[in-house]
N, C-alpha and C positions, 0 to 999 in steps of 0.2 A: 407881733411877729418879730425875730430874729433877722435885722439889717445887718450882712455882713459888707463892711467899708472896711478902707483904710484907717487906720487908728490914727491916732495922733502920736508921734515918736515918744516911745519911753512909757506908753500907757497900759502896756500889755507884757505879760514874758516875752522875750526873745522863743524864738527856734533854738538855735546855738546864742549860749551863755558858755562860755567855756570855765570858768570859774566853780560851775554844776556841771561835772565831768560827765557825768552818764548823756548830760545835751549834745556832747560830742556825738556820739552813735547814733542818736535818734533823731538831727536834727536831717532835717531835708538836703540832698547836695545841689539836688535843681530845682528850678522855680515851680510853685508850686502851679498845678491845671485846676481851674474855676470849673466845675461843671453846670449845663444848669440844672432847675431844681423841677421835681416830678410834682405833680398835683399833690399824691399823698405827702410828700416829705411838706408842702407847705402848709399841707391845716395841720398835721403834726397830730402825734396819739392825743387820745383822753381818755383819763383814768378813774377808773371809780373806787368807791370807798371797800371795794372787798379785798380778803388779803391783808388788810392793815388793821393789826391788833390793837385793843386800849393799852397796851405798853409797849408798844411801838417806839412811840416818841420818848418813852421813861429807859433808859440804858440804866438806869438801878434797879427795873423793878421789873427786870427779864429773869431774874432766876430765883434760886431759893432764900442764899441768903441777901447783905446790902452789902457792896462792892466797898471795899476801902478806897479812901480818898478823901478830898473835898467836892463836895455837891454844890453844883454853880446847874444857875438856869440858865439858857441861851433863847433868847426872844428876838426876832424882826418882822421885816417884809421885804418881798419882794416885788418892785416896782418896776415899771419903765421908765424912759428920760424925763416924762412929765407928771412922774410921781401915780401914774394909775394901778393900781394893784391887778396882781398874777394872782387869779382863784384857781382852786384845783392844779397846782403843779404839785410833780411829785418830788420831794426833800429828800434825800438821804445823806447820813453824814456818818465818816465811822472815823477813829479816834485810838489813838493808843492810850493804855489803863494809869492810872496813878504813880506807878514806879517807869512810865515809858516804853513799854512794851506792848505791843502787838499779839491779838489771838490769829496769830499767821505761820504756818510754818516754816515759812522763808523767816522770820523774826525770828534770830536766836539770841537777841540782846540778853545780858548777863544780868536778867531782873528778871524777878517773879512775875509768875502770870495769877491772876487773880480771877477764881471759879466761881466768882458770881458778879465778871465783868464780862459779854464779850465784845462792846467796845461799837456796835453798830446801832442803828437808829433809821426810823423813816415816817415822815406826816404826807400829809396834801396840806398845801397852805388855803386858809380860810379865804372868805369872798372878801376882804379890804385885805388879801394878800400876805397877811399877819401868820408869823408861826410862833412854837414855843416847844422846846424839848429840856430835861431834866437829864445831866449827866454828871460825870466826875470831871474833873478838871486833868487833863492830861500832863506825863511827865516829859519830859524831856528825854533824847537818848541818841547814843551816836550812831553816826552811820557810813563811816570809813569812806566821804567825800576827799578829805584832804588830813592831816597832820591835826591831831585834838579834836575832829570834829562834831558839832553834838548841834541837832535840829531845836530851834526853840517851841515849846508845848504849842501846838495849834491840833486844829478839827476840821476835817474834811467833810466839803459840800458838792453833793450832785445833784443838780436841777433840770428834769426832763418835765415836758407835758404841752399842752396844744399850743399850737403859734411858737415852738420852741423850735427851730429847725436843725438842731444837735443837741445832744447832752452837755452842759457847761459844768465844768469842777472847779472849783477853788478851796480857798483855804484860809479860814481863819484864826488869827493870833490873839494872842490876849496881852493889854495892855504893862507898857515897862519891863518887859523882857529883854536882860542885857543881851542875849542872845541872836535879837533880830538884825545885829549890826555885822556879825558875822555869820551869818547865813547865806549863802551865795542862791537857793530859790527863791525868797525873800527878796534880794538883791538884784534880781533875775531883772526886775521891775525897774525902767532907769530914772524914772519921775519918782522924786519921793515922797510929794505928796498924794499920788497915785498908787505907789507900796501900801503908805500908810491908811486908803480905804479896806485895807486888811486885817488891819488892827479893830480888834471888837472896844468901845465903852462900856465903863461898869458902869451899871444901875441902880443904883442905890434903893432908888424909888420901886423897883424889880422884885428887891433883893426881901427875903420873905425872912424875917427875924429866928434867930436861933436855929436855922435850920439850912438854909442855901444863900450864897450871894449868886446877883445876876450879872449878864453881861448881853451888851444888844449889837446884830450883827444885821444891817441892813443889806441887801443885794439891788445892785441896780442893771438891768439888762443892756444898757443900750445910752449913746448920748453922752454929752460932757462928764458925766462921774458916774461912768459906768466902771462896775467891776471887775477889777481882771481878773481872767478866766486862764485857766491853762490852756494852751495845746493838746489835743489829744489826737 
């Protein structure tokens, strides 16, 4: 289950980050109200395997033809504080396409969209927790925060399913991106070594010869290296 506490300062985004302009509007003016929690909200949905295609998890292998790009795997688990595996939660992660674009219409970035990407993905993580999805390696692209500014390549994660008592989104980067230093969501995070649980390792050991490298993205619920979660 989903313990909502005090964090440990710097271990989480901010509300307001003013740095991330759009935080301004959306962040809260007054404090926030605790409500408590209803029976249903605390055993929290369960999901079954229907609905969920064999190419679900493959973002290459939704359409007719292979998506341009580079083919990277993304492998973890999702745990709690003491390392126990989340069975049956539902993954979802969607991603902008190899040139940094988005199949959104609000995306009007000055780069091609590519019609055999669109850029979404969804599993259940298995019973020791573990997932594994196949996609392209996102581009990078701007997005009129401030003066030059360009988001570095990362993949969007939504994690629902029982004992979850909200939906959690995050966000993962992929390693040595000059880009993460100037990024003010990124930044958002005042511990840097609590940013940097957002940065995914490559895997070598993963990485399938000639064909994909890998990279592994663990999630941690809850406890000393838990993962930061956006606000929503």
């Amino acid at each position: 289950m989903k313990h909502y506490h005090p964090h440990t300062p710097g271990s989480q985004p901010e509300y307001l980050s003013p740095a991330y302009r759009s935080s301004v509007r959306r962040a809260p003016s007054q404090p926030l109200i605790v409500l408590p929690h209803t029976l249903s909200e605390l055993s929290g949905p369960v999901f079954g395997h229907a609905g969920i295609l064999p190419t679900d998890n493959d973002l290459t292998a939704q359409h007719v033809g292979q998506p341009l790009g580079e083919r990277i795997l993304v492998h973890g688990r999702v745990v709690d504080d003491a390392g126990r595996p989340i069975p049956g939660a539902l993954l979802e992660v969607w991603q902008a396409n190899a040139a940094g674009r988005y199949k959104h219409k609000l995306d009007q970035h000055d780069a091609p969209l590519d019609p055999n990407f669109s850029g979404a993905g969804r599993l259940l993580t298995r019973s020791d927790g573990s997932f594994e999805f196949q996609t392209i390696k996102p581009g990078a692209y701007p997005w009129g925060n401030h003066f030059n500014a360009w988001r570095p390549a990362h993949i969007h994660f939504s994690l629902f399913g029982a004992g979850l008592l909200s939906r959690l989104v995050t966000q993962m980067y992929f390693p040595g991106d000059p880009l993460h230093a100037l990024d003010p969501i990124f930044n958002s995070i005042d511990d840097r070594a609590v940013r940097e649980r957002l940065i995914s390792s490559f895997d070598i050991e993963r990485t399938q010869p000639a064909y994909a490298l890998a990279y592994r993205f663990d999630i941690v619920l809850r406890g000393r290296h838990e993962t930061p979660f956006e606000t929503l």
